[in-house]
C-alpha atoms as a printed R data frame, in Angstrom:
    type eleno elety resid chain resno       x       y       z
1   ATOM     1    CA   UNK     A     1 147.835  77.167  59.455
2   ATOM     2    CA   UNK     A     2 148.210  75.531  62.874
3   ATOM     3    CA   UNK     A     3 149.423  72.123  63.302
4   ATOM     4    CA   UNK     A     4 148.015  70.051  66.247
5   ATOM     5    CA   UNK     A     5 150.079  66.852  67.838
6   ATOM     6    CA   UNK     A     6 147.428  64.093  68.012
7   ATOM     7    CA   UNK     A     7 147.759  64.721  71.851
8   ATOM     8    CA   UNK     A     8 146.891  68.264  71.543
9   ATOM     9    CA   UNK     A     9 143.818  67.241  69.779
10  ATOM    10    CA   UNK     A    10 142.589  64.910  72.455
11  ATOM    11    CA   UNK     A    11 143.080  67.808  74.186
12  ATOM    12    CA   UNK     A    12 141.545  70.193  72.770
13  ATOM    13    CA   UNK     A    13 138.674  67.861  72.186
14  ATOM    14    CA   UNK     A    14 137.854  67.027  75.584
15  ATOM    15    CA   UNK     A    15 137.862  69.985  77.213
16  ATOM    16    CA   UNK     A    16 135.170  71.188  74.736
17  ATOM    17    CA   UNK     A    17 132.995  67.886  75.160
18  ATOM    18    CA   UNK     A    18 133.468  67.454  78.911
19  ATOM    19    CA   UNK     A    19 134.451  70.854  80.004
20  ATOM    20    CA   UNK     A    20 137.736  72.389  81.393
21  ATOM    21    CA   UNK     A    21 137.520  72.821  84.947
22  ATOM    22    CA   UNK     A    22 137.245  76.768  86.977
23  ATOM    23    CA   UNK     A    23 138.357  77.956  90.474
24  ATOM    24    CA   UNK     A    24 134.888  79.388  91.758
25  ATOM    25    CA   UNK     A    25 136.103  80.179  95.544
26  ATOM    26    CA   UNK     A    26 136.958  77.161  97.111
27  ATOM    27    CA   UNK     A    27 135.447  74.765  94.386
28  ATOM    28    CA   UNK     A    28 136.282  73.438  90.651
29  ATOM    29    CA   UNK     A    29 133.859  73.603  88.177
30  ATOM    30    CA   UNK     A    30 133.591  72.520  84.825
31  ATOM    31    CA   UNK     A    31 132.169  74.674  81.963
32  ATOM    32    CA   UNK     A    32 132.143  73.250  78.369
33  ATOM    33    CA   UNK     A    33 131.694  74.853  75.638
34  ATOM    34    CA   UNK     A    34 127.870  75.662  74.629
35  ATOM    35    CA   UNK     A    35 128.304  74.682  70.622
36  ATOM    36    CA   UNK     A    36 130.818  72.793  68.628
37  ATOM    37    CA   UNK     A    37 130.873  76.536  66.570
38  ATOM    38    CA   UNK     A    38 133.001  77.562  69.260
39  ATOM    39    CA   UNK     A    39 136.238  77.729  71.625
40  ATOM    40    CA   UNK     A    40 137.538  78.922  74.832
41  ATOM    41    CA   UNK     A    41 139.179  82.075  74.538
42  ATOM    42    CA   UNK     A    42 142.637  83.137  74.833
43  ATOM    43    CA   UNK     A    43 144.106  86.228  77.062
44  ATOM    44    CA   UNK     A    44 143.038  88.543  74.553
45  ATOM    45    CA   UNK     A    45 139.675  86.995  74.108
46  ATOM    46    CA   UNK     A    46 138.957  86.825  77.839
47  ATOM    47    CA   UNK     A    47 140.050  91.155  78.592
48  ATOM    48    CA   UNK     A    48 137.832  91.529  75.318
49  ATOM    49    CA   UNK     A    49 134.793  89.457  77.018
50  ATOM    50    CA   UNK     A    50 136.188  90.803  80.496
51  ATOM    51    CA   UNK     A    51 134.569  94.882  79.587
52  ATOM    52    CA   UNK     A    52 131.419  93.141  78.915
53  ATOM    53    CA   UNK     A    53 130.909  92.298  82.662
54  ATOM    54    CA   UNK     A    54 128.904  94.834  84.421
55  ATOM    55    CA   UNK     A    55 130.370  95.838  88.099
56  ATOM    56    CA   UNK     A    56 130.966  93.506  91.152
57  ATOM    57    CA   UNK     A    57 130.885  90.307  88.283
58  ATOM    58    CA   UNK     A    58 133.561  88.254  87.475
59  ATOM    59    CA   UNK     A    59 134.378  86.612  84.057
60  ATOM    60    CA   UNK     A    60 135.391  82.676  84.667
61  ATOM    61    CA   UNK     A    61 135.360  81.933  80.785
62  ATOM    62    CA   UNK     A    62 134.182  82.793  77.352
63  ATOM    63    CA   UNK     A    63 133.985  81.107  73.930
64  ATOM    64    CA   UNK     A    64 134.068  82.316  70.398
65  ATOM    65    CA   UNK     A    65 135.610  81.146  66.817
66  ATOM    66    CA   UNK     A    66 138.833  82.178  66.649
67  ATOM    67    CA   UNK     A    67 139.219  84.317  63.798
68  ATOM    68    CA   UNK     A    68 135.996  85.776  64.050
69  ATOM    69    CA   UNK     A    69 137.011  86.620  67.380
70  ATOM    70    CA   UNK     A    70 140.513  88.565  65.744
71  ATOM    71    CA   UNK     A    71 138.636  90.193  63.375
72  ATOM    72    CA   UNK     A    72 135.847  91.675  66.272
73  ATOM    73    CA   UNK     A    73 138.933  92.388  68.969
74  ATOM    74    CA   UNK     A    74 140.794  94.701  66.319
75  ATOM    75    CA   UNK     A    75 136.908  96.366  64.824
76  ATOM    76    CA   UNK     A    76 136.840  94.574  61.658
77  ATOM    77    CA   UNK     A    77 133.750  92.575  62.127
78  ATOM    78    CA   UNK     A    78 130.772  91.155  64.593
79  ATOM    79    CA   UNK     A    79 131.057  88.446  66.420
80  ATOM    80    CA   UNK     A    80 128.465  85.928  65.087
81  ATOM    81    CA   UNK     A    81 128.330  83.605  67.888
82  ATOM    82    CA   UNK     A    82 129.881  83.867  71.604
83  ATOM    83    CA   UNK     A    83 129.106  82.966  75.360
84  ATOM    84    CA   UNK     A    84 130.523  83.739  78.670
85  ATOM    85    CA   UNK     A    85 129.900  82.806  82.180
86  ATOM    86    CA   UNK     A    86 130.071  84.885  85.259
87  ATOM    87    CA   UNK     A    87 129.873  85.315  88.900
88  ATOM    88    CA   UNK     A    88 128.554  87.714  91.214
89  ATOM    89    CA   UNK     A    89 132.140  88.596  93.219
90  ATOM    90    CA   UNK     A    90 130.753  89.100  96.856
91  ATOM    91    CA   UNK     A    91 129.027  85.556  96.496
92  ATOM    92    CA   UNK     A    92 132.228  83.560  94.837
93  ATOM    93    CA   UNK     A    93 133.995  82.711  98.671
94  ATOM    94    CA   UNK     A    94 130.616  82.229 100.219
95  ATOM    95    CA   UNK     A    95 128.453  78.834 100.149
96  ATOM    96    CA   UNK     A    96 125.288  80.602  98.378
97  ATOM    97    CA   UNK     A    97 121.931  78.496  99.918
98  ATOM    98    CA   UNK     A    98 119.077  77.617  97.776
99  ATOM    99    CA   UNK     A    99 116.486  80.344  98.725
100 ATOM   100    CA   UNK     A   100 119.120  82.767  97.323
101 ATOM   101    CA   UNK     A   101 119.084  81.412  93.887
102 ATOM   102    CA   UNK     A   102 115.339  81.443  94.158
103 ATOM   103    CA   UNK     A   103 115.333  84.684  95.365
104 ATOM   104    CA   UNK     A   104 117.696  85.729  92.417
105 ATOM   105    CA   UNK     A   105 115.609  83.686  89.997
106 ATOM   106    CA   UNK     A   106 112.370  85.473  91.188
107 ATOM   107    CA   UNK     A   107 113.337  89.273  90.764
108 ATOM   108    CA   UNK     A   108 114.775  88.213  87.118
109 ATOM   109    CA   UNK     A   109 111.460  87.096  86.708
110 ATOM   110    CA   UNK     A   110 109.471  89.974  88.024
111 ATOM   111    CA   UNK     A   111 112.107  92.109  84.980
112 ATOM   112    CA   UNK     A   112 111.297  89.691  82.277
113 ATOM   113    CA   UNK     A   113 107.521  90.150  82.814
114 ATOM   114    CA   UNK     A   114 107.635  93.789  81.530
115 ATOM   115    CA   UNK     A   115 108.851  92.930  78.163
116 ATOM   116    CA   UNK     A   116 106.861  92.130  75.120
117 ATOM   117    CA   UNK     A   117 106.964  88.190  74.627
118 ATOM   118    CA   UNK     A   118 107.384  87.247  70.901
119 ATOM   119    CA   UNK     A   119 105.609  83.852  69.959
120 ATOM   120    CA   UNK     A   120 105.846  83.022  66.395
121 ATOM   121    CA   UNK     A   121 109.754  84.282  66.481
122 ATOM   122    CA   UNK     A   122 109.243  85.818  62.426
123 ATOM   123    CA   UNK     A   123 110.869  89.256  61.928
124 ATOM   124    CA   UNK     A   124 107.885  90.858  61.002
125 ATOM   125    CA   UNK     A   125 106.208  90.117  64.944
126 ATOM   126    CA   UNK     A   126 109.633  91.097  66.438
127 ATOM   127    CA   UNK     A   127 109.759  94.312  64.442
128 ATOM   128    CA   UNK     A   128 106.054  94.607  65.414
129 ATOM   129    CA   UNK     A   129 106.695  94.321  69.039
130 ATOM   130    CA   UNK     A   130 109.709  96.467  69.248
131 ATOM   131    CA   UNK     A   131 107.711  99.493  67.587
132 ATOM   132    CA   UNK     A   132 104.948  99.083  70.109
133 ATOM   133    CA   UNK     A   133 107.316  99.076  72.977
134 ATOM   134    CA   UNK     A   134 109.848 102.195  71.311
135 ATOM   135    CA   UNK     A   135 106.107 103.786  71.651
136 ATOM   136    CA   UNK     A   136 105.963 103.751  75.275
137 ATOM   137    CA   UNK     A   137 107.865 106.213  77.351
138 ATOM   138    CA   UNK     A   138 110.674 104.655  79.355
139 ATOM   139    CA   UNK     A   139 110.395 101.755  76.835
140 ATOM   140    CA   UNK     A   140 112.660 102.753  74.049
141 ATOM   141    CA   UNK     A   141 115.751 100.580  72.999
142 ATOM   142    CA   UNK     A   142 114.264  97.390  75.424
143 ATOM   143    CA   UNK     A   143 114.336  94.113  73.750
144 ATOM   144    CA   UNK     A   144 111.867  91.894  73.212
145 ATOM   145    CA   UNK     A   145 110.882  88.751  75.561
146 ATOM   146    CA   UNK     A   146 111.179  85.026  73.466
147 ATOM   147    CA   UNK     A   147 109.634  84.571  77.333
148 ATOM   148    CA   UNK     A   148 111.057  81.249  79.723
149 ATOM   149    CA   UNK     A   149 112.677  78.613  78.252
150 ATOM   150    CA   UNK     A   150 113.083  76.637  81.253
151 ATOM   151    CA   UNK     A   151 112.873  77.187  85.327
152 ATOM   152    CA   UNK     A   152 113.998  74.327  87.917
153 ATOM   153    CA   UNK     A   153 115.502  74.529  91.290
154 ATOM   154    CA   UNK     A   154 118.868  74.610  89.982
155 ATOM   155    CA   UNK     A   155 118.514  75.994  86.445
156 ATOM   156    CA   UNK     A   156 116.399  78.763  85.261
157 ATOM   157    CA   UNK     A   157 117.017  80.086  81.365
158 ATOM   158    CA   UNK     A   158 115.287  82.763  79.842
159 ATOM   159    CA   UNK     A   159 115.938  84.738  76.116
160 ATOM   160    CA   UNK     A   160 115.567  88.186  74.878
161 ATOM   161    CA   UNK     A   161 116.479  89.528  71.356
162 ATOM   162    CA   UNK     A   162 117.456  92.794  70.573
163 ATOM   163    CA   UNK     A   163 117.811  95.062  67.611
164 ATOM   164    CA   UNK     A   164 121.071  97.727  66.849
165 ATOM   165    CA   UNK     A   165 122.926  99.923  64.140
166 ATOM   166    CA   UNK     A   166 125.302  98.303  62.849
167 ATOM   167    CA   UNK     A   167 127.214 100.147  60.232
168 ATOM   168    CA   UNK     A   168 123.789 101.197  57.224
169 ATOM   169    CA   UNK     A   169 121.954  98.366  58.607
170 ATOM   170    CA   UNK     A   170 119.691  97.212  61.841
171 ATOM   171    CA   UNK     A   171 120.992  94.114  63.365
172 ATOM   172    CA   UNK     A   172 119.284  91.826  65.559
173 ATOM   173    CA   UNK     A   173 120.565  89.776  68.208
174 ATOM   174    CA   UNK     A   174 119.128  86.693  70.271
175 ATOM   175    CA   UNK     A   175 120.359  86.597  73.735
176 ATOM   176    CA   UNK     A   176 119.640  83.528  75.894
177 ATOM   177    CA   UNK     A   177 120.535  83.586  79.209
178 ATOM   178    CA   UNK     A   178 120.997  81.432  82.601
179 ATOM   179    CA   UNK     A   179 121.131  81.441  86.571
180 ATOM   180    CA   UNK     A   180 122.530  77.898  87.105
181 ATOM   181    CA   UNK     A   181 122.732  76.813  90.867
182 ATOM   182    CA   UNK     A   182 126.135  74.297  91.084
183 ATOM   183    CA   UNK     A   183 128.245  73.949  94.105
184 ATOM   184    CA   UNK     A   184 126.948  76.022  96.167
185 ATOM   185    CA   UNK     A   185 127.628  78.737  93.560
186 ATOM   186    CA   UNK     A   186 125.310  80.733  91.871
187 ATOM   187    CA   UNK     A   187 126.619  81.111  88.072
188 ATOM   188    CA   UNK     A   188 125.101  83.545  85.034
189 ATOM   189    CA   UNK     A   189 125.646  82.304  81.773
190 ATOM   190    CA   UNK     A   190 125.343  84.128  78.170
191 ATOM   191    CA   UNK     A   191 124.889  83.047  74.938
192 ATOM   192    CA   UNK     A   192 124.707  85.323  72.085
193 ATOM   193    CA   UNK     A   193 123.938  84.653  68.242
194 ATOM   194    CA   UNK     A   194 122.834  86.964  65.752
195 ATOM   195    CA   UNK     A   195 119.018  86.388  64.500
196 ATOM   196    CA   UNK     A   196 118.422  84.910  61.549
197 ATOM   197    CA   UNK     A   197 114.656  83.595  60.956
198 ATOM   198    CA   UNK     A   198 112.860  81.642  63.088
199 ATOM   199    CA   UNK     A   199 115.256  78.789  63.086
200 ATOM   200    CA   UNK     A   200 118.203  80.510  64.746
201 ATOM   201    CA   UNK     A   201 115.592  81.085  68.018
202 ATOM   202    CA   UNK     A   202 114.401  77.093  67.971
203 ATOM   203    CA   UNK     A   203 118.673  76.714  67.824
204 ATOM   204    CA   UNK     A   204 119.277  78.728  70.749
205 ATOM   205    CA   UNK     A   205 116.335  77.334  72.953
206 ATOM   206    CA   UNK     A   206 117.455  73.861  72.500
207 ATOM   207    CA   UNK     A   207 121.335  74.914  72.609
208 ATOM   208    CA   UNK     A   208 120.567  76.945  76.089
209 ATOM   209    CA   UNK     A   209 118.962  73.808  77.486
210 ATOM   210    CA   UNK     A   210 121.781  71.650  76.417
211 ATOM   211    CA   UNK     A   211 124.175  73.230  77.857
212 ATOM   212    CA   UNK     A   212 122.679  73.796  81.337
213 ATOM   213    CA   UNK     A   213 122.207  69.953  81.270
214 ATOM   214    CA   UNK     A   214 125.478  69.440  80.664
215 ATOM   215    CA   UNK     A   215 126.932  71.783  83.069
216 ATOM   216    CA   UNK     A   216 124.542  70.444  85.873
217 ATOM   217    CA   UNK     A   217 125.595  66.561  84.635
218 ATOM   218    CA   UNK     A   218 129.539  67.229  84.839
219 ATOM   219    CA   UNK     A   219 129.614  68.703  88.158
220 ATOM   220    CA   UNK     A   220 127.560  65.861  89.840
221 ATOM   221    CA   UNK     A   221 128.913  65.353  93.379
């Protein structure tokens, strides 16, 4: 077991609460951690989070529970719970203007409006939805919409939840995700948790918002 000096601890604890501070380009910006369920990865958690990134995106940080995160890293399990944040690269040096994070924003939304949007959030509509859409040519293996959670000029969050093999059973997972507009810089955040009834989507709507509020709210000029 690993034994903390009461400094470390302070540490440790405000850098989750308040956020630890990034080099984005020419500015610092400070990312806390979206639940109190998880940490900041280590140098083997961020190359694990870093093949995740699709091309010409940067990872800035991730967070997941530590031994869950071991077990996942050497195939032993699935990671529960995790987030990371990106950038796109050949935006991080520039000063991005507003009408390009609209402009992002917009064609995200155009996507999203394709997809199935789940209401009631029970398994039986998702399962529902996802047969309907695995129907429809071109449509196979989408997930399904849990539509706009919210959309202001420098936040704009949306969630999707999807459904994979995992081992002799189907899994499903809710993805939330954001565009947040801070500094100048144009960040995506993630924020995955496996579904588990209705309540773990009303948990990851108000956990998304939270933590774009408190991203926007630390990095106040």
């Amino acid at each position: 077991m690993t034994k903390f000096t009461p400094l470390a601890v302070v540490i440790i604890f405000c850098s989750t609460i308040f956020g630890q501070s990034y080099k984005i380009g020419e500015e610092m910006i400070k990312i806390p951690s979206p639940s109190k369920n998880i940490e900041k990865v280590d140098k083997a958690g961020s190359e694990y989070f870093a093949k995740m990134v699709t091309k010409d995106n940067r990872l800035i940080t991730a967070f997941a529970a530590g031994s869950e995160l071991k077990d996942a890293i050497q195939g032993r399990g699935l990671l529960p719970e995790f987030a990371f944040v990106t950038i796109y690269t050949p935006t991080e040096n520039k000063k991005s203007e507003q009408k390009l994070f609209d402009m992002t924003t917009g064609n995200f939304k155009n996507s999203l409006s394709i997809l199935p949007v789940v209401t009631g959030n029970s398994e039986k509509e998702i399962d529902t939805k996802m047969k309907e859409m695995s129907q429809q040519k071109g449509y196979e293996g989408l997930p399904v919409s849990i539509g706009e959670l919210f959309s202001e000029s420098d936040r704009y969050g949306f969630g999707l939840i999807s459904s994979f093999p995992y081992g002799d059973k189907e899994i499903k997972m809710i993805k939330t995700g954001i565009f947040i507009y801070v500094k100048n810089k144009i960040l995506t955040l993630y924020l995955h948790k496996l579904y588990d009834g209705k309540s773990s989507v009303d948990w990851m709507k108000k956990t998304t918002k939270e933590w774009a509020e408190k991203i926007i709210s630390l990095n106040k000029a």
